[in-house]
C-alpha positions in Angstrom: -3.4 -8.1 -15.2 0.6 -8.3 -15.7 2.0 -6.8 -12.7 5.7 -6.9 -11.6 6.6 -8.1 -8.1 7.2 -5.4 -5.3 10.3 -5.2 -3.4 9.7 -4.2 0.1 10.4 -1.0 0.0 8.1 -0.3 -2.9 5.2 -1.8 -0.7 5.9 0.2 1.9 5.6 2.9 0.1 2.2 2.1 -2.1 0.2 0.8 1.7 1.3 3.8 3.9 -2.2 4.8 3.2 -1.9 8.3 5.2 -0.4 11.2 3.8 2.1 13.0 6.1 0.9 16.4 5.4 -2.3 16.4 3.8 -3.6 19.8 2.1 -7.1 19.2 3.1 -8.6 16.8 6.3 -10.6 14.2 4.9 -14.9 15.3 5.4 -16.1 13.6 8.4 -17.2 10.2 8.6 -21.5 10.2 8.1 -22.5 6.8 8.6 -25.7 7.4 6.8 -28.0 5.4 4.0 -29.1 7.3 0.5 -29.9 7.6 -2.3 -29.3 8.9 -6.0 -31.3 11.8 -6.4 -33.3 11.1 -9.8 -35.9 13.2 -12.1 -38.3 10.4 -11.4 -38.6 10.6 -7.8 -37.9 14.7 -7.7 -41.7 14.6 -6.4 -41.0 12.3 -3.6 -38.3 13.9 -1.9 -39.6 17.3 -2.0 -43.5 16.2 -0.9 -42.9 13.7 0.9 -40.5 12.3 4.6 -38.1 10.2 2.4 -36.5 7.7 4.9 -33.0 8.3 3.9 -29.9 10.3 5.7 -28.7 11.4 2.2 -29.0 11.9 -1.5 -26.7 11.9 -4.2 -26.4 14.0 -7.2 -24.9 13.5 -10.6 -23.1 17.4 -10.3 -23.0 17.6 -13.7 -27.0 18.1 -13.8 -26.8 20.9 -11.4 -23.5 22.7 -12.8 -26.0 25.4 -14.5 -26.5 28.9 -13.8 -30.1 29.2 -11.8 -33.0 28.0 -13.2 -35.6 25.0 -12.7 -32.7 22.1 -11.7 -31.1 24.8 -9.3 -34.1 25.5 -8.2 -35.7 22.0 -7.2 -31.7 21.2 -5.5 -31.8 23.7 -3.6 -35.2 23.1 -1.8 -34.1 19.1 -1.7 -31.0 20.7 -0.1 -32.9 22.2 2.7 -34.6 18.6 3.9 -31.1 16.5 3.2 -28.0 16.5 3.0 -26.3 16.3 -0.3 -23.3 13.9 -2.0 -21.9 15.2 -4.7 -20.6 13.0 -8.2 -19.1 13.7 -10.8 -19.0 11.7 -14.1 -16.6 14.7 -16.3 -13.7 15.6 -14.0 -11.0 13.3 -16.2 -8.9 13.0 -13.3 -6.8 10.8 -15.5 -6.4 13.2 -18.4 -2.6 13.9 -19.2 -3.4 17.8 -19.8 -5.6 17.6 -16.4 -8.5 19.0 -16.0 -10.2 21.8 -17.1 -10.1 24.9 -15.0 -13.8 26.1 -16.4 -15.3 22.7 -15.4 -13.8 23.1 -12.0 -14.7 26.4 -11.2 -18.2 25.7 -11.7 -17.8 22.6 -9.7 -16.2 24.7 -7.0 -19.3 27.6 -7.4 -21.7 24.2 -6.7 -20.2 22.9 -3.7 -19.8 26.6 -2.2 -23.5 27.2 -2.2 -24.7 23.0 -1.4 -21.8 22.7 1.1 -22.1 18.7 0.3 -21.0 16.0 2.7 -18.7 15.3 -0.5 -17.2 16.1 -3.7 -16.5 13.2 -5.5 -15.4 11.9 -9.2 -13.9 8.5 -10.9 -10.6 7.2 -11.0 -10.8 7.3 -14.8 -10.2 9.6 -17.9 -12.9 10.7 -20.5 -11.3 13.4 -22.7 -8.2 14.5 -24.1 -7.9 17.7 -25.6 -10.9 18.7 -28.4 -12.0 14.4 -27.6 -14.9 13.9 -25.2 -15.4 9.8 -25.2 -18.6 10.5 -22.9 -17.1 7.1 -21.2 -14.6 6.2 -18.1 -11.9 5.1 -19.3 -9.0 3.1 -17.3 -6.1 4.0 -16.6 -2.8 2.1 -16.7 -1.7 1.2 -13.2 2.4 3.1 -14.3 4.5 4.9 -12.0 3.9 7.5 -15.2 0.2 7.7 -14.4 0.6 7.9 -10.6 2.5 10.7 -11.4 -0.4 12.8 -13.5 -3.4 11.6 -11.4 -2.0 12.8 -8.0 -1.3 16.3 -10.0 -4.3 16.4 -11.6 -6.0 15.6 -7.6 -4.0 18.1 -6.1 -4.8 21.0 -8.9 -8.6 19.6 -8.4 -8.8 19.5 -4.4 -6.3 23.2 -4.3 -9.1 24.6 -6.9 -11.6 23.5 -4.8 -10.4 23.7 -1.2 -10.9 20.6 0.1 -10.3 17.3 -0.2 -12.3 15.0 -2.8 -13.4 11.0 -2.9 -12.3 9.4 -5.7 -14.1 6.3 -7.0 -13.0 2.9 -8.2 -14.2 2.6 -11.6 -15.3 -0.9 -13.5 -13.1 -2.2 -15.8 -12.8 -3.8 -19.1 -9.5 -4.5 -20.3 -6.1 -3.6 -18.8 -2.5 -2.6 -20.1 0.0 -4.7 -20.2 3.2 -3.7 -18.3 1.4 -2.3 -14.9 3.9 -1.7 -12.3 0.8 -2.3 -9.1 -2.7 -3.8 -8.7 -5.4 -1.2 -8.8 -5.4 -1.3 -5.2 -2.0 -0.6 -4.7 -2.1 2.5 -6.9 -5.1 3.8 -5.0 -3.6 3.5 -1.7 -0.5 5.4 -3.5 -2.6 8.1 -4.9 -4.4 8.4 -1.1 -1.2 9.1 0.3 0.3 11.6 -1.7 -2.8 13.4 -2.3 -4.8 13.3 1.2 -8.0 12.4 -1.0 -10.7 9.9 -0.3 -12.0 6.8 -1.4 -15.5 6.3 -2.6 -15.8 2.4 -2.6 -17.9 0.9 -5.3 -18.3 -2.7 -4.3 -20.3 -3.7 -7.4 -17.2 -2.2 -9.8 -14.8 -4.4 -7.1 -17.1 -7.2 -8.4 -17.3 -6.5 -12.1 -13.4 -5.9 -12.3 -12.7 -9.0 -10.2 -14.5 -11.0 -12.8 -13.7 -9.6 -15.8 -10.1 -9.7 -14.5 -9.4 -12.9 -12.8 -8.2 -11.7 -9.1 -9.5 -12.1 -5.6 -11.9 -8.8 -4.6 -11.7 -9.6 -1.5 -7.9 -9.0 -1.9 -9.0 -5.6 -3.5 -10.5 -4.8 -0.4 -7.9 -5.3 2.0 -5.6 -3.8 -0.2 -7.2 0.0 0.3 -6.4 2.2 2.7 -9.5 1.8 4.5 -9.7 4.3 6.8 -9.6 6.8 3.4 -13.0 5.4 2.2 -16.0 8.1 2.9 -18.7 6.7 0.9 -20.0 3.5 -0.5 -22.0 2.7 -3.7 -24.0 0.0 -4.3 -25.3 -1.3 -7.6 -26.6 -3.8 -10.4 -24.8 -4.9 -13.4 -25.2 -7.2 -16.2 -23.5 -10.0 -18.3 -22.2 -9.0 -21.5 -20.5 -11.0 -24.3 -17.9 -12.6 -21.7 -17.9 -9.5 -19.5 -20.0 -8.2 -16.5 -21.2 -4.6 -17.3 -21.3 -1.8 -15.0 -25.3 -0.8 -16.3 -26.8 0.8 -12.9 -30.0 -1.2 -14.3 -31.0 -3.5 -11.8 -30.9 -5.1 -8.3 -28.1 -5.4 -6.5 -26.6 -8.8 -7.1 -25.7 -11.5 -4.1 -22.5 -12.0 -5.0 -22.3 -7.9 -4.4 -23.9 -8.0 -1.1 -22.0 -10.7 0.0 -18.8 -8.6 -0.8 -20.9 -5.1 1.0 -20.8 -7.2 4.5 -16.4 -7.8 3.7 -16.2 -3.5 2.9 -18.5 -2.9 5.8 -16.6 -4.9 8.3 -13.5 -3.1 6.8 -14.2 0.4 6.4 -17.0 0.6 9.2 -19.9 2.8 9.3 -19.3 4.8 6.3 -22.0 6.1 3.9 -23.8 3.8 1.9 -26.3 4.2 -1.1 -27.8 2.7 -3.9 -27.5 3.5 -7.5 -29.9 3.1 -10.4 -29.6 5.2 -13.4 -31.7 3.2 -16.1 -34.9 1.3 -16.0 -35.7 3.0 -12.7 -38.6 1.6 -10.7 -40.8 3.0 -8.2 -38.9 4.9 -5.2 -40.1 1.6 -2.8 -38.0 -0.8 -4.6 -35.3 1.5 -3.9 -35.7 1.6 -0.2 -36.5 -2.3 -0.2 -32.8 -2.3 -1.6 -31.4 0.1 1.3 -33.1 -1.6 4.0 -31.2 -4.8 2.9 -27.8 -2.9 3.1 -28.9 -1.1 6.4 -29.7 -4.8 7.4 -26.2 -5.8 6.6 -24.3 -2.5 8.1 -25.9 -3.4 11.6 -25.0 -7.3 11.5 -21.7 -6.6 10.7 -21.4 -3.5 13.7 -23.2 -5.8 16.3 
């Protein structure tokens, strides 16, 4: 990634991580472990003592009026609590986004109240276009400028205060003005929004882009970070691959105990959207991180 240097004042202003007046407080810290809440283990959590804090659901499943997926939410709602994501916000859109989509966001969080609302640092759609895909954005002064309005029409819309996640990426523009971290701790403090810390995208990008994620990680503002995911990826043709289709790779782990350390206590979960296995495999997974968040606190 081409950046320019940063004169001092510039990096003043992109690592002042609070914002002076935010619009919204920040949700509270829960320092829980989770879950993504999946059709194949619907049964599980709604028969049986799952031994998570959380779960996690893709909104756009549940952004339906009534019936059967409403339904089976609402009695998983009443024996967890609930993380809301978002894959279809466009945060990054230049016409911003869509004032349909986010009052049936907003109508979802009103009746879950969820621990959070959360999306991706990305863009998917521009006008009539739906790439069904997260896109990156250019790290520009220009796009600074659209993402914190698009946040703050999102989070006003909404009435609080959102996470925003780190996205994996695949190529980059040439002609950034900041590292990825630096425009996230930017967009933090003019917006008042939080950070939902993907380490295995910190991973992926790191490698697909030649820098240090451990500098990525004490770049962000951490004391803006809510949530943490946790997931698998695979090697492509010369590129790691966000898939959400397996373990959670050592490397990965290795970079969980730096975020933990960081960011303390925050809620962590595990991810796995394809080729999911039995719900125990899962919780093998989210005793190892539980394993790792009490090392790292004792």
């Amino acid at each position: 990634m081409l950046v320019r240097p940063l004169s001092a004042a510039d990096q003043s202003n992109h690592f002042d991580a609070r914002p002076t007046v935010p619009a919204f407080p920040l949700p509270d810290s829960f320092s829980g472990y989770g879950l993504g809440l999946r059709r194949e283990h619907y049964q599980d959590f709604l028969e049986t003592d799952v031994g998570v804090d959380f779960v996690e659901i893709i909104s756009e499943n549940f952004m339906v009026d009534g019936g059967q997926p409403r339904h089976i939410l609402r009695r998983i709602r009443d024996r967890y609590p609930v993380a809301m994501h978002g894959v279809s916000l466009s945060i990054g859109s230049a016409d911003g986004p869509r004032a349909d989509y986010l009052a049936r966001l907003r109508e979802l969080a009103d009746e879950i109240d969820p621990l959070f609302v959360s999306d991706h640092l990305s863009w998917s759609r521009i006008g009539a276009f739906n790439s069904h895909d997260l896109l990156p954005l250019p790290y520009t002064d220009e796009a600074l400028d659209i993402v914190c309005s698009n946040i703050e029409r999102a989070q006003d819309t909404l009435g609080r205060a959102m996470l925003f996640e780190n996205p994996s990426a695949y190529l980059s523009f040439p002609g950034a003005a900041m590292h990825e971290w630096e425009f996230i701790a930017a967009m933090c403090k003019r917006t008042g929004c939080g950070l939902l810390l993907d380490v295995n995208n910190v991973y992926v990008s790191s490698v697909n882009h030649g820098f240090d994620p451990h500098a990525f990680l004490e770049g962000i503002p951490a004391p803006m970070v809510r949530q943490i995911h946790l997931a698998g990826h695979s090697r492509g043709d010369g590129l790691l691959i966000d898939t959400h289709d397996s373990s959670v790779a050592d490397a990965v782990w290795a970079l969980y105990a730096h975020a933990r350390a960081r960011c303390g206590a925050v809620a962590t979960m595990i991810e796995r959207d394809a080729a999911i296995p039995p719900l125990a495999e899962l919780m093998a997974e989210l005793h190892t991180a539980r394993q790792i968040g009490a090392m790292v606190q004792t």
